[in-house]
GUDO-102575 format. One line per field, with one value per residue (C-alpha): x, y, z; residue in three letters. Coordinates in steps of 0.5 Angstrom, whole numbers, plus 500, padded with zeros to 3 digits. Example, Ala and Ser with C-alpha at 12.3 -4.5 7.8 and 13.67 -1.06 7.14 Angstrom:
REM GUDO-102575
east: 525,527
north: 491,498
up: 516,514
res: Ala,Ser
REM end
This chain:
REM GUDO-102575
east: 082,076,073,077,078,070,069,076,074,067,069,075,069,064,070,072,069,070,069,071,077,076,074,076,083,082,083,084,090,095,096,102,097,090,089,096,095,101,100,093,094,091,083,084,080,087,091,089,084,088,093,090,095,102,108,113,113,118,117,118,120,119,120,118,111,104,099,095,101,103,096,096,102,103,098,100,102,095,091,094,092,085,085,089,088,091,091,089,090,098,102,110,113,116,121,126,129,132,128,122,127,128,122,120,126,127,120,123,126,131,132,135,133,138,140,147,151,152,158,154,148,151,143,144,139,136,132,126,131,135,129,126,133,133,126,129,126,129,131,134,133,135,138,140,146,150,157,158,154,151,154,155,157,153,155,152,145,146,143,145,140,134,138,136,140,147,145,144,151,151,156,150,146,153,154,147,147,154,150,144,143,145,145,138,140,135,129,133,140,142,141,133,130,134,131,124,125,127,121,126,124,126,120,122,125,125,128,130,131,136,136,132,127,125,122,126,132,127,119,114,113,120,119,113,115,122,117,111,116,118,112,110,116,114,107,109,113,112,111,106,103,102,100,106,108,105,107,107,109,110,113,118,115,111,113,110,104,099,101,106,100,103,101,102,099,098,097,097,093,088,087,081,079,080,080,082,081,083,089,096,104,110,111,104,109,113,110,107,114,115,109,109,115,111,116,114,113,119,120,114,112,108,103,101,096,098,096,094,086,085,089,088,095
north: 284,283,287,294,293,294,300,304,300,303,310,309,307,314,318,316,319,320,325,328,334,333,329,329,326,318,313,307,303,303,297,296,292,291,285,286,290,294,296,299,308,311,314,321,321,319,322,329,334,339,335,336,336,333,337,333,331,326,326,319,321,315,316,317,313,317,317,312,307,308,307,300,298,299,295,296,304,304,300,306,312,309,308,315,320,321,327,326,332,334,336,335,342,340,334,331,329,335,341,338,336,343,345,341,343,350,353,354,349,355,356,349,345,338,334,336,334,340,342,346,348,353,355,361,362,357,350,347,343,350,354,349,350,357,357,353,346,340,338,332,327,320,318,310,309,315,314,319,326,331,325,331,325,320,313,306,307,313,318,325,329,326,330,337,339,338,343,349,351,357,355,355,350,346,345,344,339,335,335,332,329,323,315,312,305,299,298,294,298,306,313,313,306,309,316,311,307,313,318,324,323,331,335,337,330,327,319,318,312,309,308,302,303,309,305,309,302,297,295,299,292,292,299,298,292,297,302,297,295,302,305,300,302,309,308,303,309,313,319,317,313,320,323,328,325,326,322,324,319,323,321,326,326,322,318,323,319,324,330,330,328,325,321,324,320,322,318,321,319,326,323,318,316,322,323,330,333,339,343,341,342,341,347,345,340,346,350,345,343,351,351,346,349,356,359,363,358,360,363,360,356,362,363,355,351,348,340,342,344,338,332,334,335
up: 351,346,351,352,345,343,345,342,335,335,337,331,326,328,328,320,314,307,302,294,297,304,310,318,320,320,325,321,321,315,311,306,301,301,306,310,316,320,326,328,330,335,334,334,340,343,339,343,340,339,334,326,321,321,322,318,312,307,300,296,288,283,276,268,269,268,273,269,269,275,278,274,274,282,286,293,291,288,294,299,294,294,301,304,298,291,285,278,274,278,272,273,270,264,261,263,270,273,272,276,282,282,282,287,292,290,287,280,274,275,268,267,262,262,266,268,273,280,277,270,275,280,284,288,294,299,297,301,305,307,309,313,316,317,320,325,323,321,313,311,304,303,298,295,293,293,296,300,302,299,292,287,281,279,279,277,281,283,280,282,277,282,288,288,294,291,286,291,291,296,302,307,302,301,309,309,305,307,314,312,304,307,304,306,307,307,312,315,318,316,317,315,319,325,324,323,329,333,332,330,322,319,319,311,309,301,300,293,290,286,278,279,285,283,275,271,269,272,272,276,279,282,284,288,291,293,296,301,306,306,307,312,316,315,318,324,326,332,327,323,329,334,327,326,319,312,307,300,293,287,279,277,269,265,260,254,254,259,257,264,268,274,280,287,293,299,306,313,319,316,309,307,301,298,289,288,280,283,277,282,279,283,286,290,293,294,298,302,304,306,309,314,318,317,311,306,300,294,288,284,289,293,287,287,290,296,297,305,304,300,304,310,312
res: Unk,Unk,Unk,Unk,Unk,Unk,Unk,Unk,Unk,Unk,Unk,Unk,Unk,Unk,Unk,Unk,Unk,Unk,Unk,Unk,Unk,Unk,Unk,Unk,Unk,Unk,Unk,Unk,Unk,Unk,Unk,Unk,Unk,Unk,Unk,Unk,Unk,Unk,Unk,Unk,Unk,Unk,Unk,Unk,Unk,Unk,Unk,Unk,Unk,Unk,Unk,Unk,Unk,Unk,Unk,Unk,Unk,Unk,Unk,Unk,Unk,Unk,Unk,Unk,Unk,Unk,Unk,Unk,Unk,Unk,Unk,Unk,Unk,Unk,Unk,Unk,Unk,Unk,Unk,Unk,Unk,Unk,Unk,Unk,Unk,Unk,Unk,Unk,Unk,Unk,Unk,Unk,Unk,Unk,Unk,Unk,Unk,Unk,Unk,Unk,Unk,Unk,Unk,Unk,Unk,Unk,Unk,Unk,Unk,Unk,Unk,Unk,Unk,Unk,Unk,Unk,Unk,Unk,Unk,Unk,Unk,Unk,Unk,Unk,Unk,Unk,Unk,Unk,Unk,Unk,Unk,Unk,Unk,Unk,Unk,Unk,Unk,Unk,Unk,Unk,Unk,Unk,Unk,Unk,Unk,Unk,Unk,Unk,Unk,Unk,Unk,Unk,Unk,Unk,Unk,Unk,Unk,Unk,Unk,Unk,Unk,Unk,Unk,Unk,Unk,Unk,Unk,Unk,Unk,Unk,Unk,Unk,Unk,Unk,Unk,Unk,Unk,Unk,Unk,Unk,Unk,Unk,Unk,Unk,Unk,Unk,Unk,Unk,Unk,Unk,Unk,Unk,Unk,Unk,Unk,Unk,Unk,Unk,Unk,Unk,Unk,Unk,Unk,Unk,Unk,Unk,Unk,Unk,Unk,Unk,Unk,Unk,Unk,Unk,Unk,Unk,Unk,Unk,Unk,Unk,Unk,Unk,Unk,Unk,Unk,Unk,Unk,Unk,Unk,Unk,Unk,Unk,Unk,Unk,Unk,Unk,Unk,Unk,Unk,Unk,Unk,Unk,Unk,Unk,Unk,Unk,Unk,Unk,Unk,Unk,Unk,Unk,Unk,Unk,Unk,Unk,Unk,Unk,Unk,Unk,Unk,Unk,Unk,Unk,Unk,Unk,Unk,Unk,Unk,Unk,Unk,Unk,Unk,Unk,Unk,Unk,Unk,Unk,Unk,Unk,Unk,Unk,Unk,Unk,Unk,Unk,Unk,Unk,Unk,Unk,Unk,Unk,Unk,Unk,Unk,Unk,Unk,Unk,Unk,Unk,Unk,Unk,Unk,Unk,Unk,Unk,Unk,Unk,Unk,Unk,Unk,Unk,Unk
REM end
């Protein structure tokens, strides 16, 4: 076994490489901390020459932390954005909660400037969800806590101003979101370790903590400790391992202390040590999320920068 092995570990070292804004897909394997490895990917020699960019994404959505303490006080999360790429000028759009979801599934705040309930926000048009739909691709968000699908009341640990698609109120974006806004489950049993373990995971997807993960009512500590067998599950799938699935870990808002500058980590078997400075917003992630089923990217979204030059995917 050391035999056959030498030879795929040395490709797996040449093929490698870094850099500031850019460098060739990796072929290292993913690891959940510093020292924890999870299962080894494939070099991307075997991976196949002609795969090089992702073709689905999931969107995880953490909450009211700078980039700064986020960084800090994540360790797992910060290991992984050393290691695969991460922003340090990505602003969030604006305060509080809500409009920054929009932003992220719908190209615009919208107007809204609360965080109100589905039942006094009415948005007409499609989300991200919905274009990825009617592209012919698939959408889903995964959503803690929420009692039912496409939960439009908050209750103890569910917070539905942290789950745009409720709020697209057209009939198609409604049935839609009955369809696919889902209870995630645990990494043990439910509608995502089933996707996971199935390799069917959408090609536009977001998980959305509850009240606690996502380090809005409890510590950044529980909120990484929440997110490790999450992530690992995710790269031990045989999504990420056959280099369709991107990963992208983002903070709705800071907490008022950096001017609204906010984390975003990037991981995908494409990404390598990547820092990027480069000016990015919400709506960058917006149009990356058009941009992967081949959309025109929405409402604002069209104008920004997209995240897919600079992390590869």
């Amino acid at each position: 076994m050391r035999v056959l092995l030498a030879p795929l570990l040395a490709v797996t070292v040449l093929t490698a490489c870094s850099g500031s804004d850019g460098p060739a897909p990796r072929a290292v394997g993913p690891t959940t901390d510093a020292s924890t490895p999870v299962t080894p990917i494939p070099s991307t020699s075997v991976l196949g020459a002609s795969l090089t960019r992702p073709s689905k994404v999931l969107v995880v959505v953490e909450e009211n932390h700078s980039a700064t303490s986020a960084l800090k006080g994540m360790p797992n999360l910060a290991a992984l954005a050393r290691r695969y790429g991460y922003t340090t000028a990505y602003k969030a759009i604006r305060h509080p909660s809500l409009p920054n979801y929009l932003a992220l599934a719908g190209g615009s705040t919208f107007g809204v400037t609360d965080d109100k309930s589905p039942a006094s926000h009415h948005l007409s048009g499609q989300s991200v969800f919905d274009r990825a739909i009617a592209s012919g691709k698939t959408a889903k968000s995964y959503v803690e806590a929420m009692p039912t699908a496409c939960g439009q009341s908050a209750t103890t640990k569910y917070a539905v101003k942290h789950n745009p698609w409720a709020y697209f109120s057209d009939a198609t974006s409604r049935a839609n979101c009955r369809r696919s806004d889902v209870a995630s489950g645990t990494t043990s049993a439910g509608a995502l370790r089933s996707d996971i373990d199935a390799g069917r995971l959408p090609n536009v997807g977001m998980l959305v903590p509850d009240i606690c993960h996502d380090g809005h009512d409890c510590s950044l500590a529980t909120a990484d400790a929440w997110l490790k067998p999450w992530l690992s599950r995710l790269m031990a799938g045989p999504d990420y391992r056959a280099g369709r699935l991107a990963i992208v870990v983002t903070f709705d808002e800071d907490d008022y202390s950096q001017s609204n500058t906010v984390l975003t980590v990037v991981i995908s078997p494409y990404t390598s040590a990547v820092t990027s400075a480069t000016a990015f917003t919400h709506y960058s992630l917006a149009r990356y999320l058009s941009e992967i089923v081949g959309a025109t990217p929405l409402r604002n979204a069209a104008t920004a920068r997209s995240l897919r030059t600079t992390f590869h995917i």
